[in-house]
N, C-alpha and C positions, 0 to 999 in steps of 0.2 A: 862211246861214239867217237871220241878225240882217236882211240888206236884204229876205228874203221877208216879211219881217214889217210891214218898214218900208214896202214895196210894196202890204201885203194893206190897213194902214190909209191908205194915198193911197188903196186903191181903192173902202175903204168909205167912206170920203166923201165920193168922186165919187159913190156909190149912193146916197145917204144924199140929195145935192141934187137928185138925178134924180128920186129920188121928191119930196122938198118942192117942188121948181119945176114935177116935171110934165115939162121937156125937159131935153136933154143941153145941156151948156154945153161949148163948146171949149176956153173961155177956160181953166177952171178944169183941163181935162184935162191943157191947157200947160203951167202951171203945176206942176199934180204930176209932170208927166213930165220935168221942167225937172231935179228934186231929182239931186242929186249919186249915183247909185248905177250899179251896172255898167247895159248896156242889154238887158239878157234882162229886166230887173224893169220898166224901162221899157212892153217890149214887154207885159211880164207886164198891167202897169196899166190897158194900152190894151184890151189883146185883152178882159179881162176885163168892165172896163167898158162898150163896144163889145156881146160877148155877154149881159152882162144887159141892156141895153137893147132889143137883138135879140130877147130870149128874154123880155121881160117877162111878159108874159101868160101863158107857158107855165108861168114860174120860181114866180108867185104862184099860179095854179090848183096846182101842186105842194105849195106852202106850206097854202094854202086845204085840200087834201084833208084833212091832217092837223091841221089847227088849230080843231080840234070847238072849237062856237059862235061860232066869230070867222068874218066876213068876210074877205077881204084887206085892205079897204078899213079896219081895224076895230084893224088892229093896230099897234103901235108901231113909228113909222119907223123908230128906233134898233135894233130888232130885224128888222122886213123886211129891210133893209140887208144886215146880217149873214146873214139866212135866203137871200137871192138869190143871193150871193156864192158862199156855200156849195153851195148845191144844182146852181148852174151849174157850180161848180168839179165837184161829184160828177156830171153828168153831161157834159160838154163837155169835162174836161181831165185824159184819161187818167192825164196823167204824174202827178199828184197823188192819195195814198192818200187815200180815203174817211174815214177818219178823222180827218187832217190838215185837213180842210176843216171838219169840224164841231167838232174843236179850237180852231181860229182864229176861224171864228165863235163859237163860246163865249165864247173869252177878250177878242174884239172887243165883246160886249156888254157882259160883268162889267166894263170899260172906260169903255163908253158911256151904258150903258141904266141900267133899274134893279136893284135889288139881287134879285130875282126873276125877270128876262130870263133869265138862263144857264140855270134849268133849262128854262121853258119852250121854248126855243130849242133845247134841246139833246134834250128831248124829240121836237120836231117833226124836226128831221133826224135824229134815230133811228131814225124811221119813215119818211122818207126813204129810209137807208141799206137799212134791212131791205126797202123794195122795191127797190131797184137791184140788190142782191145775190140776189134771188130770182129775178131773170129770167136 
């Protein structure tokens, strides 16, 4: 569990520079995949990253439904990061509980962001969740 954790923040930072730069960077993917942990987290890193990139436009139209008066464009990288991660994980990676993913994102921004991220973030993938589980 301690390397899933240690895998979820390589991979929010790979999120994190894909939004500030705009593209994916290899280099830095190398790099995180390089770190010392088994290779299922490895793979973890990749895929993920890999699918939010994939799924960008979908991930933030998702984020955007629920994020009444913000843009996508509007809202804090530190917290997109986290919201992408999450929503990709709750829709693309079965093997992960739905609430596991909005935990981690939570606890990824009370981390990162500011001291008022975690609820609003945990607010938006609640409503998230409550659509995933409704269909």
């Amino acid at each position: 569990m301690q390397y899933r954790k240690k895998a979820r923040d390589s991979v929010y930072k790979l999120v994190f520079e894909y939004l500030f730069l705009g593209r994916e960077n290899p280099r830095t993917l190398a790099i995180m995949t390089a770190v010392d942990m088994p290779g299922s987290e490895s793979e973890y890193i990749t895929a993920v990253y890999r699918g939010v990139i994939e799924h960008a436009d979908e991930l933030k139209e998702t984020v955007s439904k629920y994020a009444v008066n913000f843009k996508s464009d509007r809202i804090f990288l530190a917290d997109m990061a986290a919201m992408l991660i999450a929503v990709y994980e709750m829709k693309y990676m079965d093997d992960i509980p739905l609430g596991v993913s909005i935990s981690e994102a939570v606890e990824l921004v009370k981390t990162y962001s500011t001291e008022k991220s975690y609820s609003y973030v945990n607010g938006i993938l609640s409503s998230v969740y409550k659509e995933l589980t409704a269909q």
